[in-house]
N, C-alpha and C positions, 0 to 999 in steps of 0.2 A: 382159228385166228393165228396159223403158225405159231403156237405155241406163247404167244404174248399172255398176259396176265391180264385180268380186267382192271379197272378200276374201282369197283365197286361192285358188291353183293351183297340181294336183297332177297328174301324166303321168308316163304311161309308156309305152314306146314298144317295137318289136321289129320286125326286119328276117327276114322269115318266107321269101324269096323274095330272094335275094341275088341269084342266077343271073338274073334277072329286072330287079329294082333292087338292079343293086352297088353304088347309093353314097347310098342312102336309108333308113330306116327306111320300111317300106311300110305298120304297124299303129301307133295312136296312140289312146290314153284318156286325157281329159283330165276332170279334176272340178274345179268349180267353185262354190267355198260365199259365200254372198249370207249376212245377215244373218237369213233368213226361209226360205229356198230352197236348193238346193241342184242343180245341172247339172253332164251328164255327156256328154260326145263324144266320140264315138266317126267315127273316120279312119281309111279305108283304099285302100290301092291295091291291095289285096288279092282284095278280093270278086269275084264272080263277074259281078256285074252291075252298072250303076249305082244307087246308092241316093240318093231326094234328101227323107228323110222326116225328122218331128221327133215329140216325144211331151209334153205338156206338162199334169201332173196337177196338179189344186186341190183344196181343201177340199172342193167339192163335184162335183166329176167331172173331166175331162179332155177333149181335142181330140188328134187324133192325124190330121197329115197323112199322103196317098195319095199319091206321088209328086207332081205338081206339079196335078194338076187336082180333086183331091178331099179331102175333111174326115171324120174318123170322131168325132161328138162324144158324151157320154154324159152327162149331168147329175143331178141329184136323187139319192133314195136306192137303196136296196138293188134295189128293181124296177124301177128307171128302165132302160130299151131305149138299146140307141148307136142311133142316127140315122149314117145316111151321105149327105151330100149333095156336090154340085159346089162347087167353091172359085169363088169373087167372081173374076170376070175382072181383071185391072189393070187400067186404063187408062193407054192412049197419052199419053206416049210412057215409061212405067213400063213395059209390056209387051214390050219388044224391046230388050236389051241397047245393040245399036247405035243404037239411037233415044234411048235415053235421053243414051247420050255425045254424043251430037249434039246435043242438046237442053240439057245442060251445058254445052259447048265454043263451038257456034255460037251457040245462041241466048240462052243466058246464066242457063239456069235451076241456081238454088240448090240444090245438092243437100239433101236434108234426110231422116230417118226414118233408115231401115239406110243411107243412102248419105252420107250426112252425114259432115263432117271427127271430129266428136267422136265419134262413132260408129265409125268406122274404127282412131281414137287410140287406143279401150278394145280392138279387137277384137287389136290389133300388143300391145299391153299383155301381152296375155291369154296371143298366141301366143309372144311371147320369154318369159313366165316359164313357160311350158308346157317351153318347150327348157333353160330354166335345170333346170328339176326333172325333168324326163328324166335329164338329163346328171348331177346330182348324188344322184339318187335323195329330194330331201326335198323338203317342198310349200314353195312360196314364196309369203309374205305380201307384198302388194300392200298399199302407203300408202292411206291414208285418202282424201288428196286430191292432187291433180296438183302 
């Protein structure tokens, strides 16, 4: 959402697997209503395997990534075909977590995009009223502005 804030955040959460994680919630849904849009996350320590995908539909089709190296997009109308293709490599030093902290820390580059301070602000925003509406079971309106 370019960095916008939602309007509201709604979660629920359930600990499926105590024996497991005693002292966590290990399954977590959280909804998220934008003024146009609307997002849902889905968290777990649950699953069976690692999942690192996302799904993101528009008025005219959708992209749906493939674990970290591919893209499933689908465009046009009712006969339009998905396309699968290879995801856009990063580049360096974007490509290598520890490259990039070094590349922050040492060399002094500005974080910016998803790694950005403002960016980070909304994402902590997002996940304390996640826990607030877990915990109290109602969704929580998030102010307008900061």
């Amino acid at each position: 959402m370019d960095g916008q804030r939602p309007q509201t955040v709604t979660a629920v959460t359930q600990q499926l697997k105590p024996d497991v994680y005693p002292q966590v919630d290990d399954e977590a849904t959280i909804i998220l209503t934008y003024p146009k849009a609307q997002a849902s996350v889905q968290a777990s320590w649950n699953w069976p395997f690692s999942r690192k995908d996302m799904e993101v539909y528009g008025q005219k089709g959708y992209v749906i990534t493939v674990q970290r190296d591919d893209i499933r997009l689908r465009r046009g109308g009712d006969d339009a075909r998905e396309e699968q293709s290879a995801a856009k490599p990063l580049s360096a030093p974007n490509d290598n977590p520890l490259s990039y902290l070094r590349a922050v820390i040492v060399d002094g580059a500005k974080p910016d995009g998803l790694s950005s301070l403002e960016t980070n602000v909304t994402v902590m925003e997002i996940l304390d009223a996640a826990r607030r509406s877990a915990a109290s079971g109602k969704t929580i309106h998030l102010p307008v502005s900061r």
